[in-house]
C-alpha positions, -999 to 999 in steps of 0.1 A, spaced: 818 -343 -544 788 -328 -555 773 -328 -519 804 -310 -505 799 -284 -526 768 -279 -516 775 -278 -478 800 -253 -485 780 -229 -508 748 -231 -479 777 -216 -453 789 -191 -473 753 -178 -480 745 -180 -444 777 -164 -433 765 -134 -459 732 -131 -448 739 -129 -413 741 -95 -409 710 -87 -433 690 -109 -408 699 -88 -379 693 -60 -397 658 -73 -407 652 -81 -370 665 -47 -354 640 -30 -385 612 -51 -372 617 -51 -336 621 -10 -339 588 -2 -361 574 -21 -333 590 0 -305 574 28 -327 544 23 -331 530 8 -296 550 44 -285 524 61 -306 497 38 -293 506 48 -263 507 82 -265 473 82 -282 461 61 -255 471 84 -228 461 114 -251 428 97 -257 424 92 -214 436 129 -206 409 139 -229 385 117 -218 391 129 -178 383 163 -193 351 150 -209 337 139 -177 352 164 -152 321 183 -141 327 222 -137 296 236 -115 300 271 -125 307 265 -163 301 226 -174 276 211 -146 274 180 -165 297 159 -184 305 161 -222 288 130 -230 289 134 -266 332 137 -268 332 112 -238 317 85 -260 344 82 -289 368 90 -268 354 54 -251 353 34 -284 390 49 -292 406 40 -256 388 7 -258 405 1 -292 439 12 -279 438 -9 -248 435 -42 -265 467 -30 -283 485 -38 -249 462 -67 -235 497 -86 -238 517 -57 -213 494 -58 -187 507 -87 -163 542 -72 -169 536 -36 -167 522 -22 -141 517 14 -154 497 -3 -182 478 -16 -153 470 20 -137 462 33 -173 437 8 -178 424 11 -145 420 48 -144 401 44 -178 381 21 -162 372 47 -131 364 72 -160 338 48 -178 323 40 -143 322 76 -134 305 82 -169 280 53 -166 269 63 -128 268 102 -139 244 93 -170 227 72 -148 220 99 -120 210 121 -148 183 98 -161 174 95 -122 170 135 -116 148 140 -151 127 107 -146 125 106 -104 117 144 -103 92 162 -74 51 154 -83 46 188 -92 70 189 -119 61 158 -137 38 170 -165 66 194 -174 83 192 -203 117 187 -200 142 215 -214 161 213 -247 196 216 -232 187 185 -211 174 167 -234 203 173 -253 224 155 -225 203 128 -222 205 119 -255 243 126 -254 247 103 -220 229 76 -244 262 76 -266 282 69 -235 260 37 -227 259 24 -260 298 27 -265 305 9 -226 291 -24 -248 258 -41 -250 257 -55 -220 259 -19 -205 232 -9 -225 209 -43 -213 214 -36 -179 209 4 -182 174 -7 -197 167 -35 -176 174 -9 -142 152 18 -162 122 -5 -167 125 -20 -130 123 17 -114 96 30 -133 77 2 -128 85 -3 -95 54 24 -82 29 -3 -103 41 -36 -86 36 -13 -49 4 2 -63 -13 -32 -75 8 -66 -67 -20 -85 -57 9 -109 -37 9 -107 1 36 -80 14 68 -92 18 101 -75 33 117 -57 17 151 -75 11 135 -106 1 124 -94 -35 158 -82 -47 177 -112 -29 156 -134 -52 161 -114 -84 201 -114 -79 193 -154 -73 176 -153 -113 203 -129 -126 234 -151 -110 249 -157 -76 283 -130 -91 259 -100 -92 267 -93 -51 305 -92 -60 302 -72 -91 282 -46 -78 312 -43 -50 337 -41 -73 351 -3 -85 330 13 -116 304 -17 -113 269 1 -125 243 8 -97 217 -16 -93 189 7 -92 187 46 -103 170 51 -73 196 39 -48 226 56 -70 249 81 -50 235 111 -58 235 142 -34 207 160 -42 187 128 -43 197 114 -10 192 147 4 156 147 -3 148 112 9 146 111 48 136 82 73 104 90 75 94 89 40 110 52 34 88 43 60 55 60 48 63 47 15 70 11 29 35 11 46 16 22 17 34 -6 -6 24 -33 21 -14 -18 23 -14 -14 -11 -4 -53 -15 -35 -68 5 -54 -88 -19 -86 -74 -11 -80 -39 -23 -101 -32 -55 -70 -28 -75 -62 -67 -72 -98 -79 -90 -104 -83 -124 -133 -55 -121 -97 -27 -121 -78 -41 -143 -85 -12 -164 -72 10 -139 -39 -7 -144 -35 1 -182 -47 37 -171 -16 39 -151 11 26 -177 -8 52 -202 -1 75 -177 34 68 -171 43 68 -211 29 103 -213 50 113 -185 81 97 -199 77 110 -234 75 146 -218 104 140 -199 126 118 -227 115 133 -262 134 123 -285 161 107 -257 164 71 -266 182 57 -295 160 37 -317 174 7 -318 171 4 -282 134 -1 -286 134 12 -248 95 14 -251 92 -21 -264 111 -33 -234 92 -12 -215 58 -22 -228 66 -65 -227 78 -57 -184 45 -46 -178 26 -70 -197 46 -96 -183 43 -80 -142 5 -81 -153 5 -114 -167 22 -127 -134 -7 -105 -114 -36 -116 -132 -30 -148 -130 -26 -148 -91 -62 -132 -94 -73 -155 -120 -65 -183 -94 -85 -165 -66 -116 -161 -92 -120 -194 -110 -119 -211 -73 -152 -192 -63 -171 -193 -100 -192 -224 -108 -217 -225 -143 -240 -256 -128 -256 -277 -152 -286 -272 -175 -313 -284 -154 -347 -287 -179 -367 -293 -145 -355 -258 -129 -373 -228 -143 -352 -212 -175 -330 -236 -170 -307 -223 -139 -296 -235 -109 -324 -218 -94 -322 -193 -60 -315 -219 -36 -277 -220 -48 -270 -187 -44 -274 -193 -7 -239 -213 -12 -207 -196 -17 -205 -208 -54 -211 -185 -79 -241 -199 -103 -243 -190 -141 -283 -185 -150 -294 -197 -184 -306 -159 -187 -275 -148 -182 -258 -171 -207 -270 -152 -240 -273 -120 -222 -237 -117 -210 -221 -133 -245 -241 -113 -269 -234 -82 -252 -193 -92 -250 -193 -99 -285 -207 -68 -296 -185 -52 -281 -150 -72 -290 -165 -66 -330 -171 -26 -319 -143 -6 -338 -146 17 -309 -132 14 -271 -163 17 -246 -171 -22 -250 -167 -19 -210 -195 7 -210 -221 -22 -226 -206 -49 -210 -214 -31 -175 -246 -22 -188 -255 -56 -196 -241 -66 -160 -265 -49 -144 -291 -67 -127 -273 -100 -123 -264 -121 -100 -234 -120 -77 -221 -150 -102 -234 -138 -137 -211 -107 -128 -182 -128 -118 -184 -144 -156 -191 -108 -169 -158 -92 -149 -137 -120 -165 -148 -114 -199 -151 -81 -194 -108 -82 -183 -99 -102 -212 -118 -79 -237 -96 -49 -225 -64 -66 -222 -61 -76 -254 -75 -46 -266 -44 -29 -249 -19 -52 -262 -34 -37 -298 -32 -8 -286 7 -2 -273 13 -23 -306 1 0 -329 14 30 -308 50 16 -311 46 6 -352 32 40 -354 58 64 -333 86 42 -333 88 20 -363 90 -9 -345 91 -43 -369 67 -74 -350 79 -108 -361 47 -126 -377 58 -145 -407 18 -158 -416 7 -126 -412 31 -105 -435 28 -126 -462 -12 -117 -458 -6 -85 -461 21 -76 -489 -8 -101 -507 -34 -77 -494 -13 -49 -509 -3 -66 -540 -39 -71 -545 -48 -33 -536 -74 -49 -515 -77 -20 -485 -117 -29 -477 -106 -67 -469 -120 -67 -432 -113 -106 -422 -95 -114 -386 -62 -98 -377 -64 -76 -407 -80 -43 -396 -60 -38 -365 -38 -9 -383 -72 12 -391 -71 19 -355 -63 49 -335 -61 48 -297 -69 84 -276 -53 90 -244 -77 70 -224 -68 39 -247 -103 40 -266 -100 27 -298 -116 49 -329 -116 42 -368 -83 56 -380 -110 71 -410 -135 91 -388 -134 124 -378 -125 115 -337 -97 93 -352 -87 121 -378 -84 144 -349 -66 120 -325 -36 121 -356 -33 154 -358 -32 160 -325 -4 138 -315 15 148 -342 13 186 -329 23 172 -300 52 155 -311 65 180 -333 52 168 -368 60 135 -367 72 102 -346 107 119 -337 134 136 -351 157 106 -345 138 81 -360 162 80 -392 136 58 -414 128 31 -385 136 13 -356 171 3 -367 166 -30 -344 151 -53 -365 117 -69 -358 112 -78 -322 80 -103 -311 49 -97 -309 32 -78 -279 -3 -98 -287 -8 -125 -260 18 -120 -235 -6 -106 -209 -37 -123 -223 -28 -161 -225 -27 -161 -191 -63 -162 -190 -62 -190 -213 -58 -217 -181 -90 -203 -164 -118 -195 -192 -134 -228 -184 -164 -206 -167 -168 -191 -204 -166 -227 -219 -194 -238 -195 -213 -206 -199 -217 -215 -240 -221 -251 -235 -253 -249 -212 -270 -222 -238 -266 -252 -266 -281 -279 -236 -309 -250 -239 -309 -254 -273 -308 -290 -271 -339 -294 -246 -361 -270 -269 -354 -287 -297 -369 -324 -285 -403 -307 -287 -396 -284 -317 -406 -303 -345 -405 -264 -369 -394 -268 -402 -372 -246 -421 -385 -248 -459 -360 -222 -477 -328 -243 -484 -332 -269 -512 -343 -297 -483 -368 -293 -454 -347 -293 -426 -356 -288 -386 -350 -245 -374 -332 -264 -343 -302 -272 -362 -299 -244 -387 -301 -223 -351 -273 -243 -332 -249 -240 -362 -258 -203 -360 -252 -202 -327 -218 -226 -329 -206 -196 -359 -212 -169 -335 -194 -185 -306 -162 -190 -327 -166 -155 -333 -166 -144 -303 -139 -167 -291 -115 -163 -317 -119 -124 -305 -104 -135 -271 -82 -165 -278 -73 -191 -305 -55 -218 -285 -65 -241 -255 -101 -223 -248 -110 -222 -286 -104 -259 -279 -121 -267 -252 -149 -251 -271 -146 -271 -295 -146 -303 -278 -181 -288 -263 -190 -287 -298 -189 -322 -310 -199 -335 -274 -230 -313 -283 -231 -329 -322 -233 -356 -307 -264 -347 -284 -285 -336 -313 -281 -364 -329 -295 -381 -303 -322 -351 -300 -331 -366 -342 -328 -400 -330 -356 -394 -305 -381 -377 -329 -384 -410 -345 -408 -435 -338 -400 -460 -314 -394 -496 -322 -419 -523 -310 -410 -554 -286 -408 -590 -304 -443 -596 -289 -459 -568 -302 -447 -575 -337 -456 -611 -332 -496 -601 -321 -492 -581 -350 -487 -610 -378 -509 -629 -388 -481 -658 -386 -444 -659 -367 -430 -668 -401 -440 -637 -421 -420 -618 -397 -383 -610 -399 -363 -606 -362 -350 -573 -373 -368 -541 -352 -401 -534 -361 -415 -497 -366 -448 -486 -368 -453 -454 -384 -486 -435 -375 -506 -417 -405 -486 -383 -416 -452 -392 -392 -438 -404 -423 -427 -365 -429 -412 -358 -394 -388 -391 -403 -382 -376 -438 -374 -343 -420 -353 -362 -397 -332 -376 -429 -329 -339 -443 -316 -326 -415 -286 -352 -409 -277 -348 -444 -276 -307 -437 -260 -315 -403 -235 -336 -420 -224 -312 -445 -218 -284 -423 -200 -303 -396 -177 -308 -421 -174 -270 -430 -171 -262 -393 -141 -285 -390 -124 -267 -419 -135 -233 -405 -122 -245 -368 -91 -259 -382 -84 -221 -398 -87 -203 -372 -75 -221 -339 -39 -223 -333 -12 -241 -348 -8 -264 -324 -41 -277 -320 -45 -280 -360 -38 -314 -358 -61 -324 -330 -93 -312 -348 -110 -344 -362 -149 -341 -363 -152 -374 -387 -171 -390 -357 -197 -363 -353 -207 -367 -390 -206 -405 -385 -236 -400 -359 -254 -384 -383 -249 -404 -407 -259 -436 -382 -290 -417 -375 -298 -412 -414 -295 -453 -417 -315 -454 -393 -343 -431 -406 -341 -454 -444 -348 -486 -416 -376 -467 -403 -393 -460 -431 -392 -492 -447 -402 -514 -416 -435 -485 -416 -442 -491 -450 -437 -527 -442 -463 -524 -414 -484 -507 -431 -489 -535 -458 -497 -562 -430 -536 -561 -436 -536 -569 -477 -507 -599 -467 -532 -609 -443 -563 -606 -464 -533 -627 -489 -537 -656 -464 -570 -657 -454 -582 -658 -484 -596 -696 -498 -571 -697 -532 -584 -737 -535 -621 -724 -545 -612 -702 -574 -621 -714 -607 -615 -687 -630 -587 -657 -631 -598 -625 -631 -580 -589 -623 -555 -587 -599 -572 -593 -569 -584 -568 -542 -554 -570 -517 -529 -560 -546 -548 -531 -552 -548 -523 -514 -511 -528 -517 -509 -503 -547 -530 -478 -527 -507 -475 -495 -475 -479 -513 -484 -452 -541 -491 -421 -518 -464 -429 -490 -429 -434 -517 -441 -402 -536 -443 -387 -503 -409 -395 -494 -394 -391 -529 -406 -352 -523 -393 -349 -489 -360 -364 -491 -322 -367 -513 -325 -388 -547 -293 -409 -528 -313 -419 -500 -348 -423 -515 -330 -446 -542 -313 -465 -510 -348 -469 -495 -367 -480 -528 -338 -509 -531 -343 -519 -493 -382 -518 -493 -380 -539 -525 -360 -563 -510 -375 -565 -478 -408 -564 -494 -403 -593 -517 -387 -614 -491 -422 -607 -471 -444 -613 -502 -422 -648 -505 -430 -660 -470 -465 -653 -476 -467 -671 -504 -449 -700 -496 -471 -708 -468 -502 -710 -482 -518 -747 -481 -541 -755 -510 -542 -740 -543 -565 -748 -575 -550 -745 -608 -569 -713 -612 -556 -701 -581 -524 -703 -591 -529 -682 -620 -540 -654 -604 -518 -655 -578 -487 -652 -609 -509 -623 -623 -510 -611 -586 -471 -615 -583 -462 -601 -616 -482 -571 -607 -466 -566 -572 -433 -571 -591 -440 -540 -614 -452 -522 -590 -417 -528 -570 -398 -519 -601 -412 -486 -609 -406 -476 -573 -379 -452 -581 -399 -433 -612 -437 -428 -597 -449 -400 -595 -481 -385 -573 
């Protein structure tokens, strides 16, 4: 059968093809055979080469060919994966891969001692630059610990930073001493319990350059000197050293300035780029200060207290009798003194703010300079985090990751706008000197600061730059050291919030009128907007998240204040039984509250109505101009709709106030309107004599107010005095008892009159 066949012709072909499949397999399982034997021969090539690399010859080679030692790492690393599958079967794979493994350790540890004898040298030698040959090697030995692998490289940085900055955490840790096994048992804690048996293990890196095996190092360090050194870190860690308050804290950016000049003359040109070493380096510090400042910041917001605006005290303060308490008190003096003179010097292109904030210091009190230290220590912290900023854009390249603000400026530039000064904007203009001041980029000084560092550094930011920093953007330096005093600027808060309760105070018996704008408005509020503007300035120059708030929130709880201050410059309402003495009659009066206006107050209420409207309009604008400025997060939160509804409130109340006045005002003609005998008359005449006295006082007082006061609101208040008016007028009329024929004549030619009168209200004229 067909199938048979078929069976039959399959064997044959396999019988056939047998041999050809062994062939195939003896072809495959030799090219094989040859080429791991090249491997392997490359690989053991590549590791006698690479024990050559870092055998160290005293007389000839004293250190290490870093520079052949790190290919030669990226090639054996290559090779040995080839035999990743021999090395639980062969054990000479085994002791291959090991003794590349000693090499790489041996490498690593001799790059790292290097690094320790140029950065670790004697005192005396420090401000020495470092020779070319050495250099050389350094930047060699940098190869070798970028091609060990990235984590290499992280923990050669992470070991550098620790070291070098090990002197500043003895120097000013404002923590109580501790031993001195407790700090590093913690830290492995953080990194991961397997540090301990990693560092045992062979061709583990040291943790520390300091404690690495090297001869001439350990040589030099005796007994005595770790213990010297151990008692000046615990003295220097006392918390009542002068380093440890917020008067020093300058001192401390002295010292990393310090330190980067030394390390630049010791590592020019050393680090690879897109190590961004001095970013690293830069972000430790800020963050060892951060954790400092805000132990001190702790300490210093427990003994400084602003107390309350006191109008009975003398300028407002807490008077000399507190000071006797271990609080410190804010005077109301102090208040404008100390924030004027900060924010001049925040909005100063140059550096010595400190020099007029200690100026304006002098002469205060124990707590006044407590307040001034703190903003003082804010002001120059975030003036250093501008600083190392634009030092590392300018020598390094380094890219800062701000979405929002690089979109401003490729608009900026699109634009060709370069004299656009707003916020966060005009920080590249800036050059820093070496005591960190900070001078126009455009003057001369700031000219001659360029220049000067570029001499220094050889024409330009380093000959291995290669067009950037090669790492990509990193974050931005900005806030990590200053939002620590974010939690503890409540002293500042206070300190702004009892000048406005000045403000506030001085403006119940300031009845000056500021005639420029279209409407009359009070000089009190056009001042505490003023003053509100230039407190967002000069918080927005230290911080724009929870203190910006905070001042905020001071700002509507004071909105709300002055409307209260407006609500009090009007008249106050008279009891039930006064009105009722008042009327002729229980039924010509309405229960709502009755106002008397005295002669010529009618303009302080118009005033009043002015200045809500103005106060209205710009609360809005400073909840658009707060909600630009403060932080993203706290965008949503801003909501001053009930501030402008006070005002408002108050505005409704000024249109009830001057109707129930005008209303008062008209009680003598209603009354002569009753007394009056309308049975006798026999004859009509004119409109009769209290009409014209109600034409007299109206007249003069709504073309007063129509001057004085929006066309909105004087139309609102011609519509309620009309109506209230007429419903007045009715009640009057209505209970009058006996009226001739005649009478009743004049009293329609009386009515039609009034009713004319109240019609035209909107269009008279003086």
């Amino acid at each position: 059968s067909v199938k048979t066949q078929a069976l039959q012709s399959e064997s044959a072909v396999i019988e056939i093809t047998r041999d050809m499949k062994r062939l195939d397999y003896a072809k495959r399982h030799l090219q094989r055979t040859i080429t791991a034997l090249k491997r392997l021969h490359m690989l053991l090539h590549a590791a006698e080469q690479l024990r050559m690399a870092a055998t160290i010859d005293p007389d000839n080679c004293p250190i290490p060919n870093y520079r052949a030692a790190s290919q030669l790492i990226d090639a054996t690393r290559l090779l040995l994966g080839h035999f990743d599958g021999y090395m639980n079967s062969v054990p000479k794979m085994r002791q291959v891969r090991d003794a590349i493994g000693m090499l790489n350790s041996q490498l690593r540890e001799g790059a790292v001692n290097l690094f320790h004898e140029v950065g670790f040298q004697q005192a005396e030698e420090e401000e020495e630059e470092t020779a070319p040959m050495v250099v050389g090697a350094l930047s060699d030995a940098c190869l070798v610990i970028d091609a060990l692998g990235e984590k290499s490289k992280q923990d050669f940085v992470r070991e550098f930073i620790s070291d070098h900055l090990e002197e500043y955490e003895s120097l000013y840790s404002p923590f109580p001493a501790k031993k001195k096994g407790s700090n590093s048992g913690s830290n492995d804690k953080k990194k991961g319990g397997s540090n301990k048996n990693k560092s045992d293990a062979p061709g583990s890196p040291p943790k520390s350059f300091k404690k690495s095996s090297t001869a001439s190092m350990a040589s030099s360090q005796s007994g005595d000197d770790v213990t010297s050194n151990e008692k000046a870190a615990s003295s220097s860690t006392n918390t009542n050293s002068p380093s440890s308050s917020l008067d020093q804290v300058e001192q401390r950016f002295a010292w990393y300035r310090s330190k980067l000049r030394s390390l630049q003359l010791k590592f020019t040109n050393v680090f690879p780029l897109h190590w961004n070493l001095y970013y690293h380096l830069t972000v430790s510090f800020l963050e060892r200060t951060a954790r400092h400042l805000k132990f001190i910041l702790k300490k210093h917001s427990a003994t400084v207290r602003i107390a309350p605006f006191n109008p009975n005290t003398k300028e407002g303060g807490g008077g000399d009798s507190t000071m006797a308490t271990p609080s410190m008190v804010m005077s109301a003096s102090a208040v404008t003194q100390a924030a004027s003179k900060f924010g001049m010097s925040v909005n100063s292109t140059h550096g010595d703010g400190g020099g007029a904030m200690s100026a304006a210091a002098d002469g205060l009190s124990d707590g006044e300079k407590a307040v001034t230290a703190l903003l003082k220590a804010l002001q120059k912290t975030i003036l250093f985090e501008k600083e190392m900023s634009a030092w590392l854009s300018r020598d390094f390249g380094t890219q800062f990751v701000d979405p929002s603000e690089v979109v401003a400026n490729d608009a900026k530039k699109k634009r060709g706008d370069e004299n656009d000064n707003e916020e966060g904007g005009g920080e590249e203009a800036l050059e820093f000197d070496d005591q960190g001041r900070a001078v126009a980029a455009g003057s001369a000084e700031g000219i001659r600061i360029k220049y000067e560092r570029r001499k220094r550094t050889g024409g330009g930011a380093g000959s291995n730059r290669q067009g950037g920093s090669g790492g990509g953007p990193v974050p931005q330096l900005m806030g990590i050291a200053s939002v620590t005093f974010d939690n503890y600027m409540s002293p500042y808060v206070a300190l702004e919030e009892r000048t406005m309760d000045e403000q506030l105070h001085a403006a119940l018996a300031d009845n000056t009128v500021d005639n420029r704008g279209a409407q009359p408005v009070f000089v009190s509020s056009t001042n505490l907007f003023i003053y509100m503007k230039n407190s967002i300035t000069r918080c927005t120059a230290l911080t724009k998240e929870k203190t910006f708030f905070l001042l905020q929130r001071s700002f509507q709880k004071k909105l709300q204040s002055y409307a209260k201050v407006l609500d009090k410059k009007l008249p106050q309402p008279q009891t039930q039984i006064a009105a009722k003495m008042a009327s002729l009659v229980d039924s010509t009066q309405t229960t709502n509250t009755v106002y008397r206006i005295p002669p010529g107050q009618e303009v302080t209420v118009c005033y009043v109505i002015d200045t809500c409207e103005y106060c209205a309009d710009t609360v809005e604008a400073l909840e658009d101009l707060i909600r630009d400025k403060i932080g993203s997060k706290y965008q949503d939160k801003i909501d001053m709709t009930e501030e402008q509804d006070a005002f408002q409130d108050v505005t409704a109340k000024c249109i009830r106030v001057l109707v129930s006045g005008l209303e008062q005002r008209l009680d003598a003609p209603l009354k002569e309107l009753s007394r009056t005998n309308w049975s006798s008359f026999d004859m009509v005449g004119e409109e009769s004599s209290y009409v014209r006295t109600i034409q007299l006082t109206i007249h003069p007082f709504v073309t007063e107010v129509r001057q004085l006061i929006p066309s909105s609101y004087f139309r609102s208040f011609c519509d309620k005095f009309a109506l209230a008016f007429a419903s007045t007028y009715y009640r009057t009329l209505t209970g009058l008892k006996r009226i001739s024929e005649a009478g009743t004549q004049q009293l329609l030619l009386d009515v039609t009159t009034i009713k004319s009168l109240l019609l035209k209200l909107p269009v008279l004229e003086a």
